[in-house]
RONUGU-534528 format. One record per residue: x, y, z of N, C-alpha, C, CB in turn; residue in one letter. Coordinates in steps of 0.2 Angstrom, whole numbers, plus 5000, padded with zeros to 4 digits. Glycine has a CB too. Layout:
<sites>
XYZXYZXYZXYZA
...
</sites>
This chain:
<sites>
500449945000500050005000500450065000499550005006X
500250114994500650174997500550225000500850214994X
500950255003500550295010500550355006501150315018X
499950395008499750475007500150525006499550495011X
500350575000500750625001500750675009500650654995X
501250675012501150735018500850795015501850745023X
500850815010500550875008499850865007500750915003X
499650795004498750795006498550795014498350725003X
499150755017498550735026498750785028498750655032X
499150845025498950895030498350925033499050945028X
497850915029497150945030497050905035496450955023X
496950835034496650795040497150805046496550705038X
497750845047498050845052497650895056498950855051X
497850955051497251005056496450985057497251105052X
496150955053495650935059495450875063495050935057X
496050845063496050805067496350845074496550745064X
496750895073497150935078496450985082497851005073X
496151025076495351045079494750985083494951075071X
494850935081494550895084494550875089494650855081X
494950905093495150905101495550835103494450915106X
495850815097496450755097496950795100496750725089X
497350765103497950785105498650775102497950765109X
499150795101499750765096500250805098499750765087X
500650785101501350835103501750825098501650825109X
501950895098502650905093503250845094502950995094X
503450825098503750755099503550715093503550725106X
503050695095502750625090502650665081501750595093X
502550725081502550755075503450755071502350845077X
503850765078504350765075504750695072504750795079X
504650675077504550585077504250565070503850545084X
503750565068503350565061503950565055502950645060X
504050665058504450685052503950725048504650635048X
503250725049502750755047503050845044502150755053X
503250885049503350925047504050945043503250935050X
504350895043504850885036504650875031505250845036X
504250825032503950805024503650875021503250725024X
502950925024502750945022503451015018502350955027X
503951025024504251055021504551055014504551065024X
504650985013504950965008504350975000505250885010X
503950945001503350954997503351044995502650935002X
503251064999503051144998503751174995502851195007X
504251154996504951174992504951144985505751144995X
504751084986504651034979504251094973504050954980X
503651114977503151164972503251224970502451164974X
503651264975503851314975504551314970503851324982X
504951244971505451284965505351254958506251264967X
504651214958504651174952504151244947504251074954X
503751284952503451324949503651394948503051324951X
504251434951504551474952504751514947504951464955X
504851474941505251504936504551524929505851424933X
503851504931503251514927503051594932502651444927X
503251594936502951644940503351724939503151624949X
503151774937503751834937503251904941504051864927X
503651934941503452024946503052064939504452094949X
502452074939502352124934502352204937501652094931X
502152244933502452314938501952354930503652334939X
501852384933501252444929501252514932500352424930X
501152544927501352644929500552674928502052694921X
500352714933500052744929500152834932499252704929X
500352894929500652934931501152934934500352954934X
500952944943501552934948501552884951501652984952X
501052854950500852774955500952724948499752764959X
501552694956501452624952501352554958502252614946X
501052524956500652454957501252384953499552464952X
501152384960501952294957501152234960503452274968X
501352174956500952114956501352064955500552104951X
500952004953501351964953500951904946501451944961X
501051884943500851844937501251784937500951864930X
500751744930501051654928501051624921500651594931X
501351634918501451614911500851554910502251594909X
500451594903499851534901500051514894498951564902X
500551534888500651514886501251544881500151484885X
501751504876502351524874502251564871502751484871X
501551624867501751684866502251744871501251704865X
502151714879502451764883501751794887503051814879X
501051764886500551764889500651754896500151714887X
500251804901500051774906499851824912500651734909X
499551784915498851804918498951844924498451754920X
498751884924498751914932498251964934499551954935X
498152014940497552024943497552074939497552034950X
496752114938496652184936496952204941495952214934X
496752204947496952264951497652304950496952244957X
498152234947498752264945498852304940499152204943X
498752314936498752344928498252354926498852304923X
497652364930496952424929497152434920497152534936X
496952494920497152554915497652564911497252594916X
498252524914498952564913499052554906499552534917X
499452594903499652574898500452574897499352604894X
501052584903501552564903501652524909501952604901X
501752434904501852364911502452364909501352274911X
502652314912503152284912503252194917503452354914X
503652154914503452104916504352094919503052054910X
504452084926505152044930505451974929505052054936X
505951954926506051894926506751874929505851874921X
506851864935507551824937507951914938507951754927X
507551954937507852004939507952074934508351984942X
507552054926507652084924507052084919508252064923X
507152164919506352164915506052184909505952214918X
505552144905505552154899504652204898505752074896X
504952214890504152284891503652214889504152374882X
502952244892502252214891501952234888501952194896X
501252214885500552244884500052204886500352264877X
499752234889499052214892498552214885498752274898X
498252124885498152094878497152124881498551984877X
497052124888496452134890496352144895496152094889X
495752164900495652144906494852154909496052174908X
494852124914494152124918494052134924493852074918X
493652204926493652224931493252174935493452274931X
492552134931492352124934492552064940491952114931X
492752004935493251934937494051954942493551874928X
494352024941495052034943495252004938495252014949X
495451994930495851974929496151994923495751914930X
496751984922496952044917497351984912497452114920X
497552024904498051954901498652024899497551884892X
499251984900499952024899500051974894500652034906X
500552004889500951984883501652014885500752014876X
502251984886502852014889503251984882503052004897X
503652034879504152014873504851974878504452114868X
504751944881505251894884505651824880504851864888X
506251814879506151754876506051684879506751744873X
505751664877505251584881505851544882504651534876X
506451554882506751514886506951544895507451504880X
506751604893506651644901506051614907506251724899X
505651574904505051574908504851504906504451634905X
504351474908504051424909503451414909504251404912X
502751374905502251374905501851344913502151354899X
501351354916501251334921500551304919501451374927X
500551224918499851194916499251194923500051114914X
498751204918498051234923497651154925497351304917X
497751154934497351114934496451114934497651104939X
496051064940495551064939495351074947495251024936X
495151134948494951154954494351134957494851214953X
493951084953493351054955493550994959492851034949X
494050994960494350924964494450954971495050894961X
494551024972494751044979494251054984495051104978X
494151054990493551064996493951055001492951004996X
493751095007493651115012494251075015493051115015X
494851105017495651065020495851035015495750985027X
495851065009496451045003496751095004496351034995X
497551065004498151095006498351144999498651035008X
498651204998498751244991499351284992498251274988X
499751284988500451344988500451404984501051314986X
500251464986500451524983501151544979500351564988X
501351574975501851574975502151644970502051514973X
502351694974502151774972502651794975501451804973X
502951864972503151914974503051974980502951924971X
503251954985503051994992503552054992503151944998X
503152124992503752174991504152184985504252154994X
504652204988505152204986505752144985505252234989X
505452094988505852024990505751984984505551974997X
506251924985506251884978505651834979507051834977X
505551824972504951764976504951694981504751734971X
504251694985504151634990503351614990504451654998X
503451564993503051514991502651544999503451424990X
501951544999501451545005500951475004500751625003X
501051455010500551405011499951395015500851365014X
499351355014498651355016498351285016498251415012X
497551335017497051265016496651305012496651215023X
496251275008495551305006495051295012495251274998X
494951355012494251375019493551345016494051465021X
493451365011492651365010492651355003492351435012X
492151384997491851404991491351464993491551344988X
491551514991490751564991490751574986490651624996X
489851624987489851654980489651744983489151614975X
490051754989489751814990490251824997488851804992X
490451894998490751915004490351965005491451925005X
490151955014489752025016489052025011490252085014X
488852065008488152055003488452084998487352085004X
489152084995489352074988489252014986489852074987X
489052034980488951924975489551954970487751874968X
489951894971490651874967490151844959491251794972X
490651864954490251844947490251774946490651884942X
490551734949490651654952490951644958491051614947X
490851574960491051554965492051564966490551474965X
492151564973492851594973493251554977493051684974X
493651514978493851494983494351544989494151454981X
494051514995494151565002494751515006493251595007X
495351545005495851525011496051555013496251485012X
496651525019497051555025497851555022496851515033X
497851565014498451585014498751665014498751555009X
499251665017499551735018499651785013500051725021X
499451845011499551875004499751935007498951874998X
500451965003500852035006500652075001501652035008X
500852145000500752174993501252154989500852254993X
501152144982501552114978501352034977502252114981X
500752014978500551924979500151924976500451894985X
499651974976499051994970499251974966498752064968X
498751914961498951884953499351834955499551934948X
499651794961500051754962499451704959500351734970X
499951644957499351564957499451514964499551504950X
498951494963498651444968498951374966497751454967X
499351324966499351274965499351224970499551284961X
499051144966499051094971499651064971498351054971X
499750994973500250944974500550924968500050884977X
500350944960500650924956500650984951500350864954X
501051024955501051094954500751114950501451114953X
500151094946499451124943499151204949498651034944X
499051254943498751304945497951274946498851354940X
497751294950496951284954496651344956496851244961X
496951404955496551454958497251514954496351444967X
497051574956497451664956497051704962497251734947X
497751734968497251764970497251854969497251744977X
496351864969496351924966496051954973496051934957X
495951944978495551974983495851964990494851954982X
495852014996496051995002495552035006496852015004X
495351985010494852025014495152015023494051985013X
494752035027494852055035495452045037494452025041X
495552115037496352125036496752085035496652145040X
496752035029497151995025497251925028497852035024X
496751905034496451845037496251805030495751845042X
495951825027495551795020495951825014494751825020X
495951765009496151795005495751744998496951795007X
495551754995495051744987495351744982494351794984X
495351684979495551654973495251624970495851624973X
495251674962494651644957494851574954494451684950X
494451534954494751444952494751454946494251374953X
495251394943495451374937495151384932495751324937X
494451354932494151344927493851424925493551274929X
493651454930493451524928494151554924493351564934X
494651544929495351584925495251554916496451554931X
495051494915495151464910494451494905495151384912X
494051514906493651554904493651614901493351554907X
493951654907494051734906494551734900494451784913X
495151694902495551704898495351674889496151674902X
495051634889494951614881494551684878494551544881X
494151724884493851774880494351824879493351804883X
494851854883495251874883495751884876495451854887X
495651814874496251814870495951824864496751754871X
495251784862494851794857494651874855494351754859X
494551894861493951994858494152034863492751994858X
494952034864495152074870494852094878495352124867X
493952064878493652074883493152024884493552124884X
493052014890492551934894491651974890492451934909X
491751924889491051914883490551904886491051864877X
490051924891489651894897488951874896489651954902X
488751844895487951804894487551844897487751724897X
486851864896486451854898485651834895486551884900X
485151844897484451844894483851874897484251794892X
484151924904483751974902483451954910483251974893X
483551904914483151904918483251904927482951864916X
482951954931483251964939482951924943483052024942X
483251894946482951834951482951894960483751724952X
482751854963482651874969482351824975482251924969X
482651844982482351794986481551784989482851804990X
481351724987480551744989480451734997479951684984X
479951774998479851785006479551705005479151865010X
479851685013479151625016479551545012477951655010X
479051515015479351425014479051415007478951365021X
479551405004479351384996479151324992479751404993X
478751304988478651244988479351184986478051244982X
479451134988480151094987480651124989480251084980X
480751204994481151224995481751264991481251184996X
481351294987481351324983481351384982480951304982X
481751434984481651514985481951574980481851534993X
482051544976482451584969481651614966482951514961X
481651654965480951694960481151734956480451724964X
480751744949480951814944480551854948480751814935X
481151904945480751994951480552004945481552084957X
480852004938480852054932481352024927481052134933X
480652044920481152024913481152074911480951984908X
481652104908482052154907481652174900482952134908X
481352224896481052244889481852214884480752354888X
481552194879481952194873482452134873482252254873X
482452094878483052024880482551974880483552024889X
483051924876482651864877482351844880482851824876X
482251844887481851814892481151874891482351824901X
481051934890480451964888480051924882480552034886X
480151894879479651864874479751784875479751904865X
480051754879480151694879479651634883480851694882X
478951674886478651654891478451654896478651624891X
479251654899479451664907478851704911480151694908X
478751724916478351784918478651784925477551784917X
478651854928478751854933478451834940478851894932X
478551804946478351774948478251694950478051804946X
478751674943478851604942479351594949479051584933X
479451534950479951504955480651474951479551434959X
481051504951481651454948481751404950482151464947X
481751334945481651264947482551224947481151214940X
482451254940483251214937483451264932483051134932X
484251284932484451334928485051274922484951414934X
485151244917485651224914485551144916486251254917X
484951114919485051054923485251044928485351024921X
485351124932485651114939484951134944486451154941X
484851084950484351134955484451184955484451124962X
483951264956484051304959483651314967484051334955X
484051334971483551344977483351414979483851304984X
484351434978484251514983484351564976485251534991X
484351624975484651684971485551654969484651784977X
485951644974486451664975486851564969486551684984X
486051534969486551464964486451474957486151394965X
486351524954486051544948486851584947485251594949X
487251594952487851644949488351574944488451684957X
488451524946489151484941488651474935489551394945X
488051464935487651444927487651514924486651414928X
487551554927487751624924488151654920487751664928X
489051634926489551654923489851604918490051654928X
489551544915489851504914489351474906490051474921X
488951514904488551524900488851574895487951534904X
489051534887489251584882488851614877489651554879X
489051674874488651714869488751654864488851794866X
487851654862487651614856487451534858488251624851X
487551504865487351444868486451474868487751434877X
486351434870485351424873485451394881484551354867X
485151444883485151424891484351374893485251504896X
484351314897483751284900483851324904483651214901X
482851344904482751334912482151324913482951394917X
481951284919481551254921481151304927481751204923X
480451314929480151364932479651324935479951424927X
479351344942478551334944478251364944478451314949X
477551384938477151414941476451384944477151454937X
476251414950475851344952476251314955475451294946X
475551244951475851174953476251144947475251124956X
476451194942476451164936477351174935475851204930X
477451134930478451144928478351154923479051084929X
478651214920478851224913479551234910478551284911X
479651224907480451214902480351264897480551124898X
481051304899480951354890481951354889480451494892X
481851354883482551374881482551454878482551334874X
483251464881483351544879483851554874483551584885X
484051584870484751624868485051664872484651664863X
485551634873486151674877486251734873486851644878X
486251794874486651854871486851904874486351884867X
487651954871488051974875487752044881488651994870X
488052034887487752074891487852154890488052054896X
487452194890487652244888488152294890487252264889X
488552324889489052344893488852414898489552354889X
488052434897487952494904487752444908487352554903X
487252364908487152344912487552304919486952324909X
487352324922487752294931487452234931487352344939X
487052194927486652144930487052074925485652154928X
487252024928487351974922486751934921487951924923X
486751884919486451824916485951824920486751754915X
486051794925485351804931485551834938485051734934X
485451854939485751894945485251914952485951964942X
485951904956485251904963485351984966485451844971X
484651994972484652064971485452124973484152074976X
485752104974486352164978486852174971486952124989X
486952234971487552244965488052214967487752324962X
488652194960489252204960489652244963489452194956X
490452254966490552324970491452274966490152334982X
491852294962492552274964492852284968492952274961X
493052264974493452274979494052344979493752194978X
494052364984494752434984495152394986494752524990X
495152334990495552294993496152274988495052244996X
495752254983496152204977496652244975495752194971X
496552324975497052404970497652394976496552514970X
497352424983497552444987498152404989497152454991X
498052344990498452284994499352274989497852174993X
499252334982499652294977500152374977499152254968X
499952424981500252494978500752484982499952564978X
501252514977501952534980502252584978502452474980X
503152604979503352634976504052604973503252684980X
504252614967504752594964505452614967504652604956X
</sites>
């Protein structure tokens, strides 16, 4: 039998440790537990080190340093909006030396931006994107960014959670929430697991940098294809506002349309308001806030299912996806409270050169 990498049974260490088990650092050392881990976390940290570089963006007298990850041999690679906003002079750091960039796109909404840096690809190294759907609550992950002024290092954690919302912000998709450490300069880092597969970027830090949000892979995997395709995220919708319905709902059930929007496919598609949302894509809906990953993840020119109660009755309509307007605040379906991007995300990355 083979035994478990010490970088997976970390998670089961700390809740076994929360578990009100006991374990003294004796028997830990005894193990070797926390050698192994150490050894793991160097393993990822230098096997990924060389896909990782400092990006740096001017705008006026401010400039904002980050931190990015090569996505592919044009010299592609990804890192936060908050880094490179607006700018229009980046610059990408490698091994200590810096070459000029252009920002190929970006999205306020998701945090995420795409850099082209005129580097020769023997400089850098692509960093293959894992699948983030494999990760849940005490999976163990290594950051690996830019802190400062310092050379790069590796931050270690667990994923805490999955939300789709901090505070009564709703996140444009669901984001992974852990307790790894992010300094200024870490913004854009990636997230990866045990086989050094990226699973996440983090583009957000919340209570006073206890929390820290990272958009998972498959999204990063998304934004970025729009990116590269029509320089900006191509956002779905059809037109309709869900909300939470007062009171006990039939099947449990508390998603309801508030309103179809005039002139979008959901105004002439049957729907009415009032209806219960059943199923969005084949998936349950119960609350407002499960209607956000079918949303984000819904392309222009697909047809979206959705399933509705009115009554006692269930109806099925197909929609046309088409692109979100750009005055609108609202995506695909959306629950009541606006989007807000974070000052956190700008703030956490400014420095001075």
């Amino acid at each position: 039998m083979i035994p478990p990498s010490p970088f997976r049974v970390v998670g089961r260490l700390v809740v076994f440790l929360l578990g009100g088990c006991l374990l003294t650092c004796h028997d830990l050392v005894g193990q070797g537990l926390f050698e192994s881990i150490e050894r793991e976390v160097n393993r990822i940290f230098l096997t990924a080190r060389e896909g990782v570089a400092r990006v740096w963006a001017r705008q006026g007298e401010l400039t904002t340093v980050g931190t990015g990850f090569f996505v592919a041999h044009d010299g592609s690679l990804l890192t936060a909006w908050g880094v490179v906003g607006s700018s229009r002079e980046v610059a990408v750091e490698i091994d200590g030396r810096r070459y000029a960039a252009q920002v190929v796109g970006g999205d306020r909404r998701s945090g995420v931006a795409l850099v082209r840096a005129a580097a020769p690809q023997s400089r850098y190294k692509i960093l293959a994107m894992g699948d983030s759907r494999c990760l849940q609550p005490g999976s163990p992950v290594v950051a690996v960014g830019y802190p400062l002024n310092l050379p790069a290092a590796p931050s270690f954690g667990l994923v805490a959670g999955m939300d789709t919302q901090f505070l009564n912000q709703f996140f444009p998709t669901t984001h992974l929430r852990t307790d790894v450490s992010v300094s200024p300069g870490q913004i854009g880092s990636p997230l990866l697991n045990d086989h050094c597969e990226v699973v996440g970027m983090v583009v957000m830090v919340a209570d006073n940098r206890r929390i820290t949000y990272a958009l998972p892979s498959q999204a990063l995997e998304r934004i970025r294809d729009d990116l590269v395709s029509y320089g900006r995220v191509r956002y779905g919708w059809v037109g309709v506002e869900v909300e939470e319905a007062p009171g006990e709902m039939v099947e449990g059930k508390f998603a309801r349309i508030s309103r179809l929007i005039p002139g979008t496919p959901a105004a002439s598609s049957g729907l009415q308001a009032g209806d219960i949302l059943y199923e969005l894509q084949g998936k349950p809906i119960h609350y407002p806030r499960d209607v956000v990953d079918p949303a984000f993840y819904a392309r222009v020119g697909q047809r979206l299912s959705v399933a509705v109660l009115r009554g006692e009755t269930l109806l099925r309509f197909s929609l046309p996806v088409v692109e979100r307007p750009i005055a609108s605040e609202n995506g695909l379906l959306v629950a009541p409270s606006k989007e807000r991007a974070s000052e956190e995300v700008r703030n956490v990355n400014v420095s001075r050169p």
